[in-house]
Backbone as ProteinMPNN parsed JSONL, in Angstrom:
{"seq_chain_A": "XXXXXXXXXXXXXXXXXXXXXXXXXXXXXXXXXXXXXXXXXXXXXXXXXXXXXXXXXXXXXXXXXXXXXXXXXXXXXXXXXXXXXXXXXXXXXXXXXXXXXXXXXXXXXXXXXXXXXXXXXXXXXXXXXXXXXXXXXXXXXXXXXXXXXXXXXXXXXXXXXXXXXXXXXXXXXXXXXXXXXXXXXXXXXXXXXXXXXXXXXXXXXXXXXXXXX", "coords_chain_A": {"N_chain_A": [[13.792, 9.64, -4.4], [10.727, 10.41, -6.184], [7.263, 10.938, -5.049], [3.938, 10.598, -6.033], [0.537, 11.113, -5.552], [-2.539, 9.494, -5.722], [-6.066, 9.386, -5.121], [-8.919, 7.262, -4.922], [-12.173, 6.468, -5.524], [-13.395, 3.893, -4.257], [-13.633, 3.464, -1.182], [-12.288, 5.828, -0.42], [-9.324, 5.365, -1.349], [-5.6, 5.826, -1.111], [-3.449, 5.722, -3.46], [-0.425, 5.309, -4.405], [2.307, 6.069, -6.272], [5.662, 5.761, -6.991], [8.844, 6.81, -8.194], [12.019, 7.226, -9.726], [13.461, 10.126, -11.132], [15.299, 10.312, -12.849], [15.714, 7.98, -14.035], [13.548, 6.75, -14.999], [12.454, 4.502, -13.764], [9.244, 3.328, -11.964], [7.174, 2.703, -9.295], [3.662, 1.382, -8.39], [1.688, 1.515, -5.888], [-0.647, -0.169, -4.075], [-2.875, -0.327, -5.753], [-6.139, 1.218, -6.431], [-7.414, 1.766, -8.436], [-11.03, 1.715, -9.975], [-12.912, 2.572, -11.899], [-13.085, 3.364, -15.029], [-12.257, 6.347, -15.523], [-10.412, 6.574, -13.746], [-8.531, 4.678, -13.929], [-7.3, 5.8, -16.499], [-6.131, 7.37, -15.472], [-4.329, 6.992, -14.149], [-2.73, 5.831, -15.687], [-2.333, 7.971, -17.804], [-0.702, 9.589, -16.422], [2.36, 7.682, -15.42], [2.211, 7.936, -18.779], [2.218, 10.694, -19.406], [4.566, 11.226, -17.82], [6.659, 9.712, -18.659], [7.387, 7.557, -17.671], [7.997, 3.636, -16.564], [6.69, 1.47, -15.919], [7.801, -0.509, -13.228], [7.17, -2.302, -10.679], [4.253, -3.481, -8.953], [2.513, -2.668, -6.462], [1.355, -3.953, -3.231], [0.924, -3.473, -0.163], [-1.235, -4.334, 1.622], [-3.822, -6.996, 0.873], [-6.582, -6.427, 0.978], [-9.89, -5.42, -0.735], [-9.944, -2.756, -1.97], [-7.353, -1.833, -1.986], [-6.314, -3.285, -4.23], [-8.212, -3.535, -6.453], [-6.976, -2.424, -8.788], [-4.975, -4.16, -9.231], [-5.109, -6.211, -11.281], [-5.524, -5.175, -13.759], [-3.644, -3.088, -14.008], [-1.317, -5.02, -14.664], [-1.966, -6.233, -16.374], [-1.649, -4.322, -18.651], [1.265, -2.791, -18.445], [2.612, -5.296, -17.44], [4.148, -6.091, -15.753], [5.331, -7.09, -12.31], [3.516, -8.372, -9.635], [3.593, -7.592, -5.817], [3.467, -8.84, -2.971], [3.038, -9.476, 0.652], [2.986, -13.007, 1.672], [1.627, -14.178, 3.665], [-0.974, -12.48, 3.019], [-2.304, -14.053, 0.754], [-4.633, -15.773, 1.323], [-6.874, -13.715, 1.037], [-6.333, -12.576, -0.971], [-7.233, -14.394, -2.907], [-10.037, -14.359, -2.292], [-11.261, -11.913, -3.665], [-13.424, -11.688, -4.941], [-15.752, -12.362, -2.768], [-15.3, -10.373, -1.212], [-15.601, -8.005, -2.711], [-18.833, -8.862, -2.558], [-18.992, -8.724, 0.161], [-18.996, -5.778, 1.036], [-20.669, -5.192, -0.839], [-20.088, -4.154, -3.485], [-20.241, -3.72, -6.281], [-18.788, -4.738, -8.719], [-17.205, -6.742, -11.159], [-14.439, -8.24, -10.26], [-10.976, -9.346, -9.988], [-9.176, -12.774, -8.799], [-6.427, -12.274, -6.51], [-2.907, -12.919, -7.153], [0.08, -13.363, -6.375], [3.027, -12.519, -7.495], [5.698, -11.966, -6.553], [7.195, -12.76, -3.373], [7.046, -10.666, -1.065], [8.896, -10.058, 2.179], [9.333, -9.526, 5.645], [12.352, -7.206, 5.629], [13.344, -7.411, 2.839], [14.397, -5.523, 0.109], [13.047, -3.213, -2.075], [13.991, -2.501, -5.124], [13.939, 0.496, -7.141], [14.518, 1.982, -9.607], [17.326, 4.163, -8.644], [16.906, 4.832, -6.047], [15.308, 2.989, -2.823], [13.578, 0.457, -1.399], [12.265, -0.567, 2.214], [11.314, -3.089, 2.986], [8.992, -3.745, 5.644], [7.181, -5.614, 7.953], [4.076, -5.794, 9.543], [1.487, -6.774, 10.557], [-1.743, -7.348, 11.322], [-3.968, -5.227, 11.285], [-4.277, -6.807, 8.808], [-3.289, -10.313, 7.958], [-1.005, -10.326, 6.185], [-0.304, -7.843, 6.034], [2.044, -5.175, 5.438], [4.521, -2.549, 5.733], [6.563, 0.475, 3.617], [9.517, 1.439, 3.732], [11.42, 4.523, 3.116], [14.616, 5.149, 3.553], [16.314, 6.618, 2.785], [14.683, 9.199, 1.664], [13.282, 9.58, 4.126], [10.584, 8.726, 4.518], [7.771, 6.626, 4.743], [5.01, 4.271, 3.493], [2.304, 2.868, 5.01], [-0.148, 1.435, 4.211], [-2.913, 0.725, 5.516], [-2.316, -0.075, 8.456], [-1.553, 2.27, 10.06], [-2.866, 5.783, 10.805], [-3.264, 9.028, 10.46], [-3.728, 10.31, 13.248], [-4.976, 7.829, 14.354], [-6.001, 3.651, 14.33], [-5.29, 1.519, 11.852], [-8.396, -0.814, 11.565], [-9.398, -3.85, 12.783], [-11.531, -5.884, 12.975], [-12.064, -7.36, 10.668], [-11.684, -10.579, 9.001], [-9.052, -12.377, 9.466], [-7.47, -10.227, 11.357], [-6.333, -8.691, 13.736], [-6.583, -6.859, 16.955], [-4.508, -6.193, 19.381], [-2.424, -7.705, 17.771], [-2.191, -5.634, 16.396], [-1.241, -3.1, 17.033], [1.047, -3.958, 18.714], [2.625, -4.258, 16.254], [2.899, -1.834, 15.649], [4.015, -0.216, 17.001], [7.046, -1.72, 17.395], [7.513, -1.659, 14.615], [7.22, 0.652, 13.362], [6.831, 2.786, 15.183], [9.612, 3.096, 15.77], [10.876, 3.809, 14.044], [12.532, 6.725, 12.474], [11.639, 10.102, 14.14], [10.709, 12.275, 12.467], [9.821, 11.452, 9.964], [7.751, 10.943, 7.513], [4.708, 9.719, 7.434], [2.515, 7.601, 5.134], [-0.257, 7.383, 4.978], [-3.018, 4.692, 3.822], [-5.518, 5.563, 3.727], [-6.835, 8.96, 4.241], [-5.083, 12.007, 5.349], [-1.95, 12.348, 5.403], [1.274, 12.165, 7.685], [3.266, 12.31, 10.406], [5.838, 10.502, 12.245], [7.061, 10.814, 14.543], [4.61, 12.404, 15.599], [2.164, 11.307, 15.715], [3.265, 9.365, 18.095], [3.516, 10.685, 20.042], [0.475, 11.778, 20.004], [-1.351, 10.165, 19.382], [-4.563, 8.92, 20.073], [-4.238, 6.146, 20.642], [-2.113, 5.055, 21.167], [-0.428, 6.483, 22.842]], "CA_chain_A": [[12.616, 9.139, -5.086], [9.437, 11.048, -6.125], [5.852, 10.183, -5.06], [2.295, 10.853, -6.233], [-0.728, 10.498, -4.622], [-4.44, 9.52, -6.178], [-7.379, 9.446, -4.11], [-10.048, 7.184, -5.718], [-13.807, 6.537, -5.212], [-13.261, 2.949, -3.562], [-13.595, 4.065, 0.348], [-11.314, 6.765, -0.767], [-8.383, 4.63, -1.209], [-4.962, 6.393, -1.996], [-2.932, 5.07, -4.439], [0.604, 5.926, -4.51], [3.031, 6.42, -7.294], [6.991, 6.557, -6.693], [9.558, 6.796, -9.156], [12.87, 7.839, -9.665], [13.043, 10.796, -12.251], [16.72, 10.151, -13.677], [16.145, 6.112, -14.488], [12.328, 6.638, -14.732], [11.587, 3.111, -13.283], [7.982, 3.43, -11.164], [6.379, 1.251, -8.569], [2.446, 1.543, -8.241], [1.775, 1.451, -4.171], [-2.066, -0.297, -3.538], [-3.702, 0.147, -7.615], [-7.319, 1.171, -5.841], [-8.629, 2.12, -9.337], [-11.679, 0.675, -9.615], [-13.433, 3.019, -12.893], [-12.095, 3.206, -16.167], [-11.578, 7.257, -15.322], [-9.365, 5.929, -12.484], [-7.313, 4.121, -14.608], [-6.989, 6.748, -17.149], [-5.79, 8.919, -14.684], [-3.328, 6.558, -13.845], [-1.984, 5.515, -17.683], [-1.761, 9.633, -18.458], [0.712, 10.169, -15.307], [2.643, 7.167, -16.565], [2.847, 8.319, -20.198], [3.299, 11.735, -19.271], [6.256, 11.336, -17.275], [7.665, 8.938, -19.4], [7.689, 6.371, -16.537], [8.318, 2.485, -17.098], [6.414, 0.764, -14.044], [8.443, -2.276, -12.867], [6.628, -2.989, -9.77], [2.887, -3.046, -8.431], [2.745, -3.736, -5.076], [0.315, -4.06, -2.249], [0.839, -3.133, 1.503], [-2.07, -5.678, 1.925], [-4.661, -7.282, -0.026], [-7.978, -6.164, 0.812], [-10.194, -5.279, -2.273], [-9.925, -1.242, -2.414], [-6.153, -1.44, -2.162], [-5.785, -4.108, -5.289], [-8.596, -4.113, -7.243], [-6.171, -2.213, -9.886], [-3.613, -4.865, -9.815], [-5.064, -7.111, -12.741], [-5.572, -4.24, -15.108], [-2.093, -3.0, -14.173], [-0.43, -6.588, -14.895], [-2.369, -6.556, -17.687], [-1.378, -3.22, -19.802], [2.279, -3.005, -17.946], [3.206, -6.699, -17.489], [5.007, -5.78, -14.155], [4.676, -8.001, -10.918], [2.118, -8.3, -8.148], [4.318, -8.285, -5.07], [2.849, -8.551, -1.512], [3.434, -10.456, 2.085], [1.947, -14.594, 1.051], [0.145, -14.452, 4.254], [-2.502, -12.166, 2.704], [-2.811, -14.956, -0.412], [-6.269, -15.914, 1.339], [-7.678, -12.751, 1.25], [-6.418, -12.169, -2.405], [-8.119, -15.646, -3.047], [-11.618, -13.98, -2.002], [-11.506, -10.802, -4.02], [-15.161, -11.604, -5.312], [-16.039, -12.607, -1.508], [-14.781, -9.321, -0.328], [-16.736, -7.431, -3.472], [-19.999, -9.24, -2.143], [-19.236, -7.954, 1.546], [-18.933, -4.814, 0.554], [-21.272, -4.352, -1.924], [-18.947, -3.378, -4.689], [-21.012, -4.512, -8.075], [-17.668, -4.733, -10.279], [-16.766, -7.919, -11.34], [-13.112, -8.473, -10.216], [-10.309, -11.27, -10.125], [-8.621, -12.534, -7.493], [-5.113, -11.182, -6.538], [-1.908, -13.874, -7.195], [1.528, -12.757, -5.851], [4.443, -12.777, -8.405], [7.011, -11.645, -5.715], [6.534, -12.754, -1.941], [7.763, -9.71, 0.178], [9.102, -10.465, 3.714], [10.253, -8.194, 6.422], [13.844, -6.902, 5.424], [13.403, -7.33, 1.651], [14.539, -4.422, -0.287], [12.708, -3.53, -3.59], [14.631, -1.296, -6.216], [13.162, 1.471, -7.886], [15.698, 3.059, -10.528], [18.552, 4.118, -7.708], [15.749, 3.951, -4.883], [15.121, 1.73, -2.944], [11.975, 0.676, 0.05], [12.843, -1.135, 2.747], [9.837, -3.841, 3.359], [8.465, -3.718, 7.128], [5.843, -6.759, 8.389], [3.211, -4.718, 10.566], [0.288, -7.404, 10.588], [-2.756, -6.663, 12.637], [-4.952, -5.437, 9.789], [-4.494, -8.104, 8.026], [-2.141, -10.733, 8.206], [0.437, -9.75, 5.5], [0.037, -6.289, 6.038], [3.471, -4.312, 5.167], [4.672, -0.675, 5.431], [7.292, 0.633, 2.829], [10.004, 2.164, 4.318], [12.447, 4.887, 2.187], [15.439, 6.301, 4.283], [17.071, 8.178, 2.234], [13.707, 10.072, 1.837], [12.336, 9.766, 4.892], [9.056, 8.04, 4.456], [6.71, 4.985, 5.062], [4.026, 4.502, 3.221], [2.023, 2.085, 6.031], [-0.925, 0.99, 4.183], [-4.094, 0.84, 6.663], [-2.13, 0.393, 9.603], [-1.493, 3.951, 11.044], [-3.24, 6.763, 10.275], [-3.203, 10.358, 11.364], [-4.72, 9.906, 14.686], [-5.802, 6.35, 14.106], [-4.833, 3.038, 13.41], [-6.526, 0.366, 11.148], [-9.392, -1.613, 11.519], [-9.167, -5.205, 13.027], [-12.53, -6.126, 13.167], [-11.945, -7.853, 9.234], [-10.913, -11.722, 8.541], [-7.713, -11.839, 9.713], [-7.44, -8.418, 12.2], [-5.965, -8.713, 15.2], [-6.049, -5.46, 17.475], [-3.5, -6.845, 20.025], [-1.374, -8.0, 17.157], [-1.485, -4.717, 15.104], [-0.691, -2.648, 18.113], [2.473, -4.469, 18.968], [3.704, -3.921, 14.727], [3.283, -0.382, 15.049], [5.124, 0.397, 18.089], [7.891, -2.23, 17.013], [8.263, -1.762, 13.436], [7.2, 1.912, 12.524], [6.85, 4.072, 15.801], [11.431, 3.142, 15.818], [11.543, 4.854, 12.851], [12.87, 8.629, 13.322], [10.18, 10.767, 14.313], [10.315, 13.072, 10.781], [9.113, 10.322, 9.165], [6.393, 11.657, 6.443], [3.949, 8.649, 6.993], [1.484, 8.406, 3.855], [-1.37, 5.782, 4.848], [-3.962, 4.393, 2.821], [-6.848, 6.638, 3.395], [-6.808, 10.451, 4.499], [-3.901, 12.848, 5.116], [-0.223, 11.962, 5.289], [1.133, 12.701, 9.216], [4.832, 11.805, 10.74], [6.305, 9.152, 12.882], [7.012, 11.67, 15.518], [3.153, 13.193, 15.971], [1.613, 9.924, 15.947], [3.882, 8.999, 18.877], [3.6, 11.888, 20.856], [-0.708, 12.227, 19.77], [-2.204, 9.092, 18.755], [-4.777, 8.154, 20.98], [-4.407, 4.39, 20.391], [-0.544, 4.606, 20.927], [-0.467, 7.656, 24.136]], "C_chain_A": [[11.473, 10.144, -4.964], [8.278, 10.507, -5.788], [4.377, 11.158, -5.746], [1.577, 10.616, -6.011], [-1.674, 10.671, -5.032], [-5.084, 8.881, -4.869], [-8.245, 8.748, -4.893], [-11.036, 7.267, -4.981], [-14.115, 5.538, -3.992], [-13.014, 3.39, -2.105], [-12.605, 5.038, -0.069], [-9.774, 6.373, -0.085], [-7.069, 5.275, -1.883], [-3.938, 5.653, -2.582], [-1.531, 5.661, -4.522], [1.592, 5.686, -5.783], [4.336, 7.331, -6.783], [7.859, 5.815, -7.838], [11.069, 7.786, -9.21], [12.943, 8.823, -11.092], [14.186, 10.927, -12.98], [16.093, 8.84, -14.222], [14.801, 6.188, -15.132], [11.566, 5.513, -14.651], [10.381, 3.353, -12.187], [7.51, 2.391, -10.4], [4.879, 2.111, -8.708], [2.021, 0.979, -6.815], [0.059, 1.12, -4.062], [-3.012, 0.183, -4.923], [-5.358, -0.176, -6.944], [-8.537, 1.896, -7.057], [-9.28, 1.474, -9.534], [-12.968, 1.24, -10.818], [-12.261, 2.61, -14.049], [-11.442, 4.967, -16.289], [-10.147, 7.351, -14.936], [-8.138, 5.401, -13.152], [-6.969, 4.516, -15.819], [-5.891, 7.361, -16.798], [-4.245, 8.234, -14.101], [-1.855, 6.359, -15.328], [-1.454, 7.291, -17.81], [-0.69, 9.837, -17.544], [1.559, 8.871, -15.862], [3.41, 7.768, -17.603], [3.142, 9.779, -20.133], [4.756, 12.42, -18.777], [7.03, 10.311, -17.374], [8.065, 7.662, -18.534], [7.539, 4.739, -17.021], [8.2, 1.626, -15.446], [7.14, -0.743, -14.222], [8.235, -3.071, -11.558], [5.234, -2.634, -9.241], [3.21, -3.697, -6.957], [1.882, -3.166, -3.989], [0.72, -3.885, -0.691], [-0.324, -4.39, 1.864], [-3.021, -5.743, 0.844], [-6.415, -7.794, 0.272], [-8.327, -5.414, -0.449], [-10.025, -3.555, -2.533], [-8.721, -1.331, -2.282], [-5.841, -2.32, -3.252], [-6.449, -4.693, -6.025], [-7.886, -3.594, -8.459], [-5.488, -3.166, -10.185], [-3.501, -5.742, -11.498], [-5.149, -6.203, -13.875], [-3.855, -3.437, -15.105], [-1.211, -3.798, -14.83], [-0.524, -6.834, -16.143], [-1.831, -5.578, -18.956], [0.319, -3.2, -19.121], [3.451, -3.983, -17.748], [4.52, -6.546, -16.559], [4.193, -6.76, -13.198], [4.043, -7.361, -9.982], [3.329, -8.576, -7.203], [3.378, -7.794, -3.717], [3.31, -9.473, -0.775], [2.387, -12.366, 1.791], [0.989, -14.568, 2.222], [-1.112, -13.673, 4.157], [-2.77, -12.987, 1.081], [-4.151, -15.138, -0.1], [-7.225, -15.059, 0.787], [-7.413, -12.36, -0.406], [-7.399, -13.085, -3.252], [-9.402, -15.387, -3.316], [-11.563, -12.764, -2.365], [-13.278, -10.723, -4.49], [-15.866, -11.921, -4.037], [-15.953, -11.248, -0.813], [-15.936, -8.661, -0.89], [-18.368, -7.571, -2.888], [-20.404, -8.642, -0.56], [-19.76, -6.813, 1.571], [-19.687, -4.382, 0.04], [-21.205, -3.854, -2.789], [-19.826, -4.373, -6.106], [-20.063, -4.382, -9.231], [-17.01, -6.15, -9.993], [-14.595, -7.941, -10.929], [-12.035, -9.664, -10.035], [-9.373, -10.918, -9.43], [-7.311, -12.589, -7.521], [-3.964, -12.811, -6.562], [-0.628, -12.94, -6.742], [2.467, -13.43, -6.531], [5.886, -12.956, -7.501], [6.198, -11.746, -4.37], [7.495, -11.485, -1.709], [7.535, -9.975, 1.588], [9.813, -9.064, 4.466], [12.057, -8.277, 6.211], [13.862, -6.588, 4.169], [13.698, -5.667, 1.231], [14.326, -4.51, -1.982], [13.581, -1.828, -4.297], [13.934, -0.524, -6.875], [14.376, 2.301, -8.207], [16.723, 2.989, -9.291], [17.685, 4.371, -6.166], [15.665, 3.35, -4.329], [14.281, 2.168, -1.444], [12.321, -0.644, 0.42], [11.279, -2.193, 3.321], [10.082, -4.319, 5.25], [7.055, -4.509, 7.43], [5.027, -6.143, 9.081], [1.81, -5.494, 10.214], [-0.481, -6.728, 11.863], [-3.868, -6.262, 11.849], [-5.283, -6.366, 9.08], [-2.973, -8.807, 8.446], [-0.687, -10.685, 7.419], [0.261, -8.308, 5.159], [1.871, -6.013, 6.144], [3.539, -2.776, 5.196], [5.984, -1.007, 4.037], [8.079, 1.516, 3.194], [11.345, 2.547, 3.466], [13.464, 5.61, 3.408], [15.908, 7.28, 3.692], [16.378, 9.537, 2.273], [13.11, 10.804, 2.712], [10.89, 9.628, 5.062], [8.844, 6.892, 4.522], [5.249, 5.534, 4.683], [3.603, 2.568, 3.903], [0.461, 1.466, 5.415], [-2.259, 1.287, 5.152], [-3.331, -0.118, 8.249], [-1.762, 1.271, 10.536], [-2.38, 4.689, 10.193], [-3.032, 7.944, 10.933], [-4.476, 9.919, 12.337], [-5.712, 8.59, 15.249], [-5.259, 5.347, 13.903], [-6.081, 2.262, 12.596], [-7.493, -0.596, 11.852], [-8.664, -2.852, 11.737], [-10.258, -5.814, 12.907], [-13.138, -6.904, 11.766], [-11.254, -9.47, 9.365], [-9.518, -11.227, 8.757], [-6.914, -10.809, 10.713], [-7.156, -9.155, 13.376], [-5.497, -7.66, 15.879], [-4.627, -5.731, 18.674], [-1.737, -6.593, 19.017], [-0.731, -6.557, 16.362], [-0.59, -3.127, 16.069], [0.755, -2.723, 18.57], [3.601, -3.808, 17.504], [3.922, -2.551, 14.879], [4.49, -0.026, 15.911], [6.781, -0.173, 17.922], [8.807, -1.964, 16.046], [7.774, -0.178, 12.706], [6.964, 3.261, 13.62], [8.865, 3.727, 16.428], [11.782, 3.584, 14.999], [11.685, 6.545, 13.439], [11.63, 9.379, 13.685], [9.926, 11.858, 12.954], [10.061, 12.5, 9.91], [8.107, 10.54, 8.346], [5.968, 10.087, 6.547], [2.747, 8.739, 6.053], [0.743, 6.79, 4.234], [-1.932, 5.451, 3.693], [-5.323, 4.841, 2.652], [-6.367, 8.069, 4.61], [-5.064, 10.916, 4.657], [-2.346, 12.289, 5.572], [0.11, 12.824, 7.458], [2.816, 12.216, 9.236], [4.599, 11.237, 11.834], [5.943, 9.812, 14.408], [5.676, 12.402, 16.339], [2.41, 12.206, 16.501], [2.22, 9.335, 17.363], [3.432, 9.698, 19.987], [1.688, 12.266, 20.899], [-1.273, 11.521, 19.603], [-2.71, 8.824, 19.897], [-4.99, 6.89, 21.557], [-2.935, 4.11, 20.956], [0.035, 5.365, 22.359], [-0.74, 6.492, 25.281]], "O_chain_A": [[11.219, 10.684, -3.887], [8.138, 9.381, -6.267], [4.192, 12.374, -5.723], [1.488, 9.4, -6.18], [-2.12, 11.817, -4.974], [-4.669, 8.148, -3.972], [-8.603, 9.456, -5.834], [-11.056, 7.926, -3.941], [-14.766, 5.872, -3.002], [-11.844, 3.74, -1.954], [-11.599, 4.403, 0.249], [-9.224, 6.721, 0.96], [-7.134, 5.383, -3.108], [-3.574, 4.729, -1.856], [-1.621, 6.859, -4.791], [1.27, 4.601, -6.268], [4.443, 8.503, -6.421], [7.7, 4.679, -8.282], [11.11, 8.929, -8.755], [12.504, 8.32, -12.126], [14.11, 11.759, -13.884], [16.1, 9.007, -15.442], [14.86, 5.488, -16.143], [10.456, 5.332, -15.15], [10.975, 3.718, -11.172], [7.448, 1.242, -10.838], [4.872, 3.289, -9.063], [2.076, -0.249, -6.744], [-0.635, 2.132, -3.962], [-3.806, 1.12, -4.84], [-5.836, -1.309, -6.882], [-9.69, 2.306, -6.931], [-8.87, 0.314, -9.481], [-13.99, 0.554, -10.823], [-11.208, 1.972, -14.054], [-10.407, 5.142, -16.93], [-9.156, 7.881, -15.439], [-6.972, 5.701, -12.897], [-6.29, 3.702, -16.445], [-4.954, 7.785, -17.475], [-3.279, 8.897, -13.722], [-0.695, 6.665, -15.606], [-0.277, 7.643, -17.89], [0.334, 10.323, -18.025], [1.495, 8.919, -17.09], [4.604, 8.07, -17.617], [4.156, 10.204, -20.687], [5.522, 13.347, -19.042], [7.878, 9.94, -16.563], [9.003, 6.914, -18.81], [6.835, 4.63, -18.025], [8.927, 1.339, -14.495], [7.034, -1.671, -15.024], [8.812, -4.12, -11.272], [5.028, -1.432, -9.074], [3.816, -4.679, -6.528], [1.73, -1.948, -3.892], [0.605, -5.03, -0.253], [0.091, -5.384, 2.461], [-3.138, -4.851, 0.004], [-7.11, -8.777, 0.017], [-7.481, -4.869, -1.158], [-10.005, -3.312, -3.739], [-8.52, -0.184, -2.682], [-4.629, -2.169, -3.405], [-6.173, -5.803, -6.481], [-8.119, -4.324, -9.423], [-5.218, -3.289, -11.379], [-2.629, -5.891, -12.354], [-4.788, -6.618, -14.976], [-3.119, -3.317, -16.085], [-0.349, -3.301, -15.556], [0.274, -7.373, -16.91], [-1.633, -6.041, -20.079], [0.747, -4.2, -19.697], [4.664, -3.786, -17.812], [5.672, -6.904, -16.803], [3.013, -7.112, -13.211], [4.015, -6.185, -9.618], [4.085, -9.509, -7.473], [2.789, -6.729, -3.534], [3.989, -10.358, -1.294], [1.163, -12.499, 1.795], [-0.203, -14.832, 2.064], [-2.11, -13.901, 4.84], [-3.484, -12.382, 0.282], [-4.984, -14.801, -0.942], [-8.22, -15.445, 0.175], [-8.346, -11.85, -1.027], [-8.188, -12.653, -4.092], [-10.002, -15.902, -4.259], [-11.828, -12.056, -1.394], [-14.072, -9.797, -4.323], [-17.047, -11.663, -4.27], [-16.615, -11.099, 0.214], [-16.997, -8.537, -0.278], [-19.07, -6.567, -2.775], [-21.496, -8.263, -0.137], [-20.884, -6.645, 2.046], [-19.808, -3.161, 0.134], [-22.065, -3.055, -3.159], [-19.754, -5.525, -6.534], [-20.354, -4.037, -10.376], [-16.474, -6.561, -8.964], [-13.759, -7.507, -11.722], [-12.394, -10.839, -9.958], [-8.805, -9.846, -9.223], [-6.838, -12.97, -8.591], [-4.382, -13.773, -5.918], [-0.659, -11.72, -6.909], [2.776, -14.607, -6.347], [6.813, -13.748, -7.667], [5.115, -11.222, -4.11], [8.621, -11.43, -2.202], [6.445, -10.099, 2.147], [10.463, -8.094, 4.078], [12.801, -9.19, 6.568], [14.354, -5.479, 3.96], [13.289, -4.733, 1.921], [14.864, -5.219, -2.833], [13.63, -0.642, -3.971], [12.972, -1.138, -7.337], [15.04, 3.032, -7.472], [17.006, 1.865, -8.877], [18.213, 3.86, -5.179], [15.932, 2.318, -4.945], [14.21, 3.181, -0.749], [12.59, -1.591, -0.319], [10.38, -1.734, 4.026], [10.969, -4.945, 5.831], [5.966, -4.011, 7.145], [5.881, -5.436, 9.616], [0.987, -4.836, 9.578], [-0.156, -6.029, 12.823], [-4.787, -7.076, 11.761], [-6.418, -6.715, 8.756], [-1.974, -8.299, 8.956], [0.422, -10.931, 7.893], [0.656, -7.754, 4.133], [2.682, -6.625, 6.84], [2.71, -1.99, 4.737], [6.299, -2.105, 3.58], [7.6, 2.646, 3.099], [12.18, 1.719, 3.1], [13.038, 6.542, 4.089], [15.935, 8.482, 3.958], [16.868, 10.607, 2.635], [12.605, 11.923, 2.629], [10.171, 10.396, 5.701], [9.738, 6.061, 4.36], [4.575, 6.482, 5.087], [4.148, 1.511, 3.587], [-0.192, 0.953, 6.324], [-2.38, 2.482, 5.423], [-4.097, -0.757, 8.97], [-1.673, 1.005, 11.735], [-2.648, 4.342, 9.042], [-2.58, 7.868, 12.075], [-5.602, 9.441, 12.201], [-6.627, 8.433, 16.057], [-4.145, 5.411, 13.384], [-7.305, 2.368, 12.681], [-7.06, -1.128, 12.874], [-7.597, -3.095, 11.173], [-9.864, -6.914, 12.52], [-14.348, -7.091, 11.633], [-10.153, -9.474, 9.917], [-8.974, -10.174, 8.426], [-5.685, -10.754, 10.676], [-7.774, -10.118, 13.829], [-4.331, -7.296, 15.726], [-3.644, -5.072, 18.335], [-0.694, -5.964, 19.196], [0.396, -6.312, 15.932], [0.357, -2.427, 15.709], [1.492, -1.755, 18.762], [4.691, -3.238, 17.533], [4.912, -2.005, 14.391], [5.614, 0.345, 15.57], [7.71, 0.586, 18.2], [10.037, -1.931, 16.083], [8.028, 0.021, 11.518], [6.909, 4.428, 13.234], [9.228, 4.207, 17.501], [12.969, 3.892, 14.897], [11.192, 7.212, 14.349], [10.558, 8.914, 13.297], [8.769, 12.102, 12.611], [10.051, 13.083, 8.826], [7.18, 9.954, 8.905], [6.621, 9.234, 5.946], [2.016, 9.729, 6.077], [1.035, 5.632, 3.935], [-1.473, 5.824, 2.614], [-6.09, 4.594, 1.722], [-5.658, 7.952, 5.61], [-4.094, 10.311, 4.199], [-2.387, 11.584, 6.581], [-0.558, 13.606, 8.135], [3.441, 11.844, 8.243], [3.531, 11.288, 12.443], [5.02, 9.533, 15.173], [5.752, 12.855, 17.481], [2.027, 12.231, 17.671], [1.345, 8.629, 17.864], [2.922, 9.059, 20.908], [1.391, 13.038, 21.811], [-2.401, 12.013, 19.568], [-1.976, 8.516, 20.836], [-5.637, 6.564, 22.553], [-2.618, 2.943, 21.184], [0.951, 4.791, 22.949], [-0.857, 6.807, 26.465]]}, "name": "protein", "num_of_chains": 1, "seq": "XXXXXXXXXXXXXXXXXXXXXXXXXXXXXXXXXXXXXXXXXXXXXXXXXXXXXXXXXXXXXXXXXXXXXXXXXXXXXXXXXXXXXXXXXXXXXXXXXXXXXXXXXXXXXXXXXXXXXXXXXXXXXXXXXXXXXXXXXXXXXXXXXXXXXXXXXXXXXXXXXXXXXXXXXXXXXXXXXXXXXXXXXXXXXXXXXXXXXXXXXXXXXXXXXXXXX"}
């Protein structure tokens, strides 16, 4: 499987894009566009590589990782899939906006497809192995490819960091336990691709994190 990675404006939220380039079926990983550039920029990759998205899907559902989803759903007519125990928090997308400070009208997130830990979603001959890792939020998920060698972990790891608890829902305790459980047992060459700044592996994080050391 191939990936692509946008960076938007929204706390500089990255947006991922994987697809197989024989079948050209696409998932959309956290839709954090939140302009109409943004979602330009998304449509032209798309139509330039001939891609045919058949899944949107959320790692969790705070508002910079899914205020794309309804304009996705909407031009695409592909499913919302995420973990049901962040339904609340999709519930309060205009609650979140108001926290925040975000002055764009948005609507709140519904889940087409529950994803549970084990689930396996298809992408063309692909496929991502769904991993529970609450603690951020409570249906926080990673996305885990073997064949590839990657997890894309949402906002719970980061290079040298992990996510924020300190949000509705956050439990540092709890998110602590997911990582070490369900994504520092993955191999250590692991290309992890969070949800904000640079991409890092399983192995570094293990061996360097000072949350995890």
């Amino acid at each position: 499987m191939k990936i692509a990675r946008f960076e938007f404006s929204l706390f500089g939220i990255i947006t991922y894009a994987l697809f197989d380039p024989v079948t050209k079926d696409c998932a959309i990983v956290d839709p954090g566009m939140s302009t109409d550039q943004e979602r330009q920029a998304v449509a032209a990759f798309i139509a330039n590589n001939g891609l045919h998205l058949t899944h949107i899907i959320n790692t969790h559902l705070h508002i910079d990782h899914a205020i794309g989803n309804s304009w996705l759903k909407e031009h695409y007519n592909a499913p919302v899939e995420g973990n049901e125990a962040d339904l609340p928090l999709g519930a309060r997308m205009m609650e979140q906006a108001a926290m925040f400070g975000i002055p764009i009208e948005v609507k709140q997130v519904e889940i087409d497809r529950k994803l549970k830990a084990g689930d396996i979603i298809k992408i063309g001959d692909g496929q991502l192995k769904v991993l529970h890792v609450p603690g951020h939020s409570p249906g926080s998920i990673a996305l885990y490819d073997e064949a590839d060698c990657f997890a894309i972990v949402g906002d719970a790891l980061f290079a040298g960091s992990i996510g924020r608890t300190d949000l509705p829902g956050g439990n540092h305790r709890q998110l602590l336990q997911s990582i070490r459980e369900n994504l520092l047992t993955l191999p250590d060459d692991t290309i992890v691709y969070p949800g904000h700044g640079s991409a890092t592996t399983i192995g570094h994080e293990r061996n360097t994190n000072p949350f995890l050391v």
